[in-house]
C-alpha positions as CSV (number, residue, x, y, z in Angstrom):
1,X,0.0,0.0,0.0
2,X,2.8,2.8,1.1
3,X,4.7,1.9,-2.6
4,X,1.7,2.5,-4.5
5,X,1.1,5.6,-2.1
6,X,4.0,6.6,-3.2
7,X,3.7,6.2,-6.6
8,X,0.8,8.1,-6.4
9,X,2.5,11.2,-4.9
10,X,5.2,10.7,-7.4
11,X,2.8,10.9,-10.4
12,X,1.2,13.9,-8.7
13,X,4.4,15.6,-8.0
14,X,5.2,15.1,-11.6
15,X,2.1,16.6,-12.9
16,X,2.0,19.5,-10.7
17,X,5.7,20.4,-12.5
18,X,4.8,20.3,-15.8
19,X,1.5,22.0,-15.1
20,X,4.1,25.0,-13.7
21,X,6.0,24.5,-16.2
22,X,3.1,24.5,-18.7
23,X,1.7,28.0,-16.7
24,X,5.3,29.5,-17.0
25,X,5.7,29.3,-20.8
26,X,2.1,30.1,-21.7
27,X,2.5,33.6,-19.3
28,X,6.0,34.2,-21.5
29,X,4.3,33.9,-24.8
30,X,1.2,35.6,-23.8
31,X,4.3,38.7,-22.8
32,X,5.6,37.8,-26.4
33,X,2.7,38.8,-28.4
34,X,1.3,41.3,-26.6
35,X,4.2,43.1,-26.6
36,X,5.0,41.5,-30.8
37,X,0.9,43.5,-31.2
38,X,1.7,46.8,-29.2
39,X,4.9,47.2,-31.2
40,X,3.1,46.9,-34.6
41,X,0.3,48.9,-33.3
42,X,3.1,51.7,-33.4
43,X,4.3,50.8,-36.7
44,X,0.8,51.4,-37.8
45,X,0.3,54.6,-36.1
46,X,3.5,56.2,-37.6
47,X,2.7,54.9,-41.2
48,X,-1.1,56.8,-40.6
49,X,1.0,59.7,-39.9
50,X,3.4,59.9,-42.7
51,X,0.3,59.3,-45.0
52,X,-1.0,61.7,-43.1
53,X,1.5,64.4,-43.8
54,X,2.5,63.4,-47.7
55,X,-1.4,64.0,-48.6
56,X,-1.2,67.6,-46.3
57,X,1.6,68.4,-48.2
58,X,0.4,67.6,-51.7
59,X,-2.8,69.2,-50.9
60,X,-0.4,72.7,-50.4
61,X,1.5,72.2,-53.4
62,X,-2.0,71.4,-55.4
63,X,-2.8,74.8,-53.9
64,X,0.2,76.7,-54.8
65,X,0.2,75.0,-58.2
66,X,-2.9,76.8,-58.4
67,X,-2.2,79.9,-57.3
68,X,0.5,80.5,-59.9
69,X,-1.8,79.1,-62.7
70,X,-4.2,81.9,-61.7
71,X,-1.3,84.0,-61.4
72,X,-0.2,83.3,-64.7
73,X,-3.6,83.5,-66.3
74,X,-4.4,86.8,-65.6
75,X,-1.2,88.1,-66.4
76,X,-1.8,86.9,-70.2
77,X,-4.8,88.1,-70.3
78,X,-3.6,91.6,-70.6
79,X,-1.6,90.8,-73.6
80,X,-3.9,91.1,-76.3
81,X,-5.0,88.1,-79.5
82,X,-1.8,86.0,-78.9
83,X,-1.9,85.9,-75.5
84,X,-6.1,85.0,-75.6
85,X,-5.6,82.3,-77.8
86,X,-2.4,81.0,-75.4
87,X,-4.8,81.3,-72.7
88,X,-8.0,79.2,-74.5
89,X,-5.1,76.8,-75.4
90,X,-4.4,76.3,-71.2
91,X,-7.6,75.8,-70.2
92,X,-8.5,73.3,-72.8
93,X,-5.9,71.8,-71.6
94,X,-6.6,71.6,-68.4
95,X,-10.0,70.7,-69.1
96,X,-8.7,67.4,-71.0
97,X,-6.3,66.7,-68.1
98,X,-8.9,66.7,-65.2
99,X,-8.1,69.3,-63.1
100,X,-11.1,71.7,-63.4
101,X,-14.5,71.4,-62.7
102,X,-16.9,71.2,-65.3
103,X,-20.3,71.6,-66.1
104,X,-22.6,70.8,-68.6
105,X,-25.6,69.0,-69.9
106,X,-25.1,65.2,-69.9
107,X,-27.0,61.9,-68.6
108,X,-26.5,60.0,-65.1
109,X,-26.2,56.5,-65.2
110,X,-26.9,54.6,-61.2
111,X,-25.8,51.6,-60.8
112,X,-27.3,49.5,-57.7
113,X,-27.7,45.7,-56.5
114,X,-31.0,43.7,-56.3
115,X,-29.4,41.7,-53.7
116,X,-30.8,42.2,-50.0
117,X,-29.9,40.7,-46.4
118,X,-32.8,39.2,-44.9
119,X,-32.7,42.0,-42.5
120,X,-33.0,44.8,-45.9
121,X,-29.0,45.9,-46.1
122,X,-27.7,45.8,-50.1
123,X,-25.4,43.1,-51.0
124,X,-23.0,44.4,-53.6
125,X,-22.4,41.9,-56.7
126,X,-21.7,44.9,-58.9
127,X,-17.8,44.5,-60.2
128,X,-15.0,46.9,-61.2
129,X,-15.6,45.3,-64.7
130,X,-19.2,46.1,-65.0
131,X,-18.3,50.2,-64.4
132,X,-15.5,49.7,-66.9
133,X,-17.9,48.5,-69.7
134,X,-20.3,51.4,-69.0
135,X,-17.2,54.2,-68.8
136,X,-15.4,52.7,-71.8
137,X,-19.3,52.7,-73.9
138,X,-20.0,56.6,-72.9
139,X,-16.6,57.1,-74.0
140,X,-17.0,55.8,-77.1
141,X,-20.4,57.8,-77.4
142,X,-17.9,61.1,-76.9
143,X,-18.7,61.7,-73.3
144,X,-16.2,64.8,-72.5
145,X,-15.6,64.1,-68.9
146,X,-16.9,61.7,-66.7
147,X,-16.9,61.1,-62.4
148,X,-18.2,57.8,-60.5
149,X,-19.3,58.8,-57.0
150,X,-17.7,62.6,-57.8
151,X,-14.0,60.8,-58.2
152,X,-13.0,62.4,-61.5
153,X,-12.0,59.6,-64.0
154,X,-8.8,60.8,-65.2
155,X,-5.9,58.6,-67.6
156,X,-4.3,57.7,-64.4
157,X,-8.1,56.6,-62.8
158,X,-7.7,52.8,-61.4
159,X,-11.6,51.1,-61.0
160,X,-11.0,47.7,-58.9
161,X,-12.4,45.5,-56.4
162,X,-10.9,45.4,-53.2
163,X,-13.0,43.3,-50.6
164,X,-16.6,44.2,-50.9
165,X,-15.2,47.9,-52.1
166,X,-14.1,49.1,-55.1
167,X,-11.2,51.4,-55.3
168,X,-11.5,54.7,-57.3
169,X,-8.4,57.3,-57.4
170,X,-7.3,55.0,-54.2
171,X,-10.7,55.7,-52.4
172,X,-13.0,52.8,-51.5
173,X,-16.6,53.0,-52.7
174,X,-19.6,51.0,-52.6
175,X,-23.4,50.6,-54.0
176,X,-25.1,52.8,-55.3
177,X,-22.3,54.2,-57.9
178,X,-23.8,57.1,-59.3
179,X,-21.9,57.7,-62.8
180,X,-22.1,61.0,-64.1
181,X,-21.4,61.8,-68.2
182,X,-21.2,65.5,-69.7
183,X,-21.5,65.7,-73.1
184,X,-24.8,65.1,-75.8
185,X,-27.9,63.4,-73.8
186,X,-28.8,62.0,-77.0
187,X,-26.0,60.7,-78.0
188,X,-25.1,59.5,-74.7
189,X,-28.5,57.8,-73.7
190,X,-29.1,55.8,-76.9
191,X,-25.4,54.2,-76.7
192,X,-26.1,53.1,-73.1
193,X,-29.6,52.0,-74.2
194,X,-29.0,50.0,-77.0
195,X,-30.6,46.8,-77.5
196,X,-28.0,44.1,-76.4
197,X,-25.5,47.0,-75.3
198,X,-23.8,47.3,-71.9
199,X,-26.8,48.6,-70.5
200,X,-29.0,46.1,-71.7
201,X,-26.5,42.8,-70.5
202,X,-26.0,44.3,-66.8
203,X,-29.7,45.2,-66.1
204,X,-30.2,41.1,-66.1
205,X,-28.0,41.5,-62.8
206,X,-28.4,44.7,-62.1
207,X,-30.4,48.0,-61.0
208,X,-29.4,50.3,-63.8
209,X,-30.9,53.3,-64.7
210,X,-30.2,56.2,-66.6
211,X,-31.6,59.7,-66.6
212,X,-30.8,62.5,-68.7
213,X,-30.0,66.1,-67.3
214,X,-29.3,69.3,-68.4
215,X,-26.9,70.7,-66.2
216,X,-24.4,68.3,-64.8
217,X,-21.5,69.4,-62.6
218,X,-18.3,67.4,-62.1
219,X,-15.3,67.8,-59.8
220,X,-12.4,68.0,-60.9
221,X,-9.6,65.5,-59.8
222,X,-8.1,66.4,-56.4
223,X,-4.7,64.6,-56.0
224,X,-1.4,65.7,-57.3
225,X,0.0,64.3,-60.5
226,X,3.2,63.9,-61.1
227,X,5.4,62.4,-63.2
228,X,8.6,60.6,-62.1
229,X,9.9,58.5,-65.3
230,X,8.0,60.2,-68.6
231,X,9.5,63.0,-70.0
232,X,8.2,65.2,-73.1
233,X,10.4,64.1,-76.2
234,X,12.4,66.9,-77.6
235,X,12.6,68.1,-81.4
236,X,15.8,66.2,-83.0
């Protein structure tokens, strides 16, 4: 009886050290990743920061940019036929290139889901492809400047998905994308409503309708561009 007693305690004694032992290691890596998650936690703040202060100081430079445009501007306006017609030159320019609002007459295309939670919220199927397709067909129609959600679509504009969101000019957007077209309704309206167009093959998926208006306004694009590798090609 006292050797198996004994044996008993023995056992016991042997479980009670690796259940310290057990206790020990699991306190040190619960230390470990706490202190792993607080240290990246920093990381993340700093990174939100720089971001932070790049986009505060593009957002001067857009500004200053500006200024000296308007600077500019008026200076050549006092310099008679040449000068005008250099001037009407510039601000087509700047029209093609995104950077000024515009208004004009024009149609409005919304794009929306049919799909519903059981408790009523919108389940987004609509892809970055499907507002490609409809871009792409009202600028073949001769759209002269186009937005989704107010984002300016410029030549640099990226449309895709990212998780239930799709990215436009790097911000996240979802349903209802409201795409707005200036240029002529008619012309515009009967490419999107063509019989077996892109209208036509995403309203079997989708909620699209389109509306015609006569006085459209769209922002223009807000970040800076800039050009790190291209450079203009000089006369030989």
């Amino acid at each position: 009886m006292n050797k198996r007693i004994s044996g008993q305690l023995a056992v016991a004694f042997v479980c009670m050290i690796l259940g310290l032992m057990l206790a020990t290691q699991f306190k040190n890596v619960q230390k470990v990743g706490g202190n792993v998650s607080l240290q990246r936690t920093q990381e993340l703040t700093r990174e939100v920061q720089k971001l932070k202060q790049e986009n505060e100081k593009m957002s001067n430079q857009i500004r200053e940019y500006d200024q000296k445009i308007w600077e500019y501007e008026n200076a050549a306006k006092g310099e008679g036929n040449l000068s005008q017609a250099i001037y009407d030159e510039l601000d087509r320019m700047r029209m093609l290139a995104g950077v000024v609002d515009l208004e004009g007459p024009g149609v409005v295309v919304t794009v929306n889901t049919f799909l519903t939670t059981p408790q009523g919220q919108l389940i987004s199927n609509v892809n970055y492809e499907d507002l490609l397709k409809l871009v792409n067909e009202l600028n073949a129609a001769g759209a002269e400047a186009i937005s989704i959600n107010d984002e300016r679509i410029i030549s640099t504009t990226e449309i895709r998905n990212a998780g239930d969101y799709i990215v436009i000019n790097t911000n996240r957007h979802s349903v209802p994308f409201e795409i707005k077209a200036i240029g002529n309704p008619d012309t515009l309206e009967a490419a999107l409503k063509l019989l077996g167009g892109v209208s036509d093959e995403l309203s079997q998926v989708l909620d699209i309708n389109i509306r015609r208006e006569n006085k459209l306004y769209i922002p223009k694009y807000e970040k800076l561009i800039e050009f790190d590798y291209a450079k203009p090609v000089q006369d030989k």
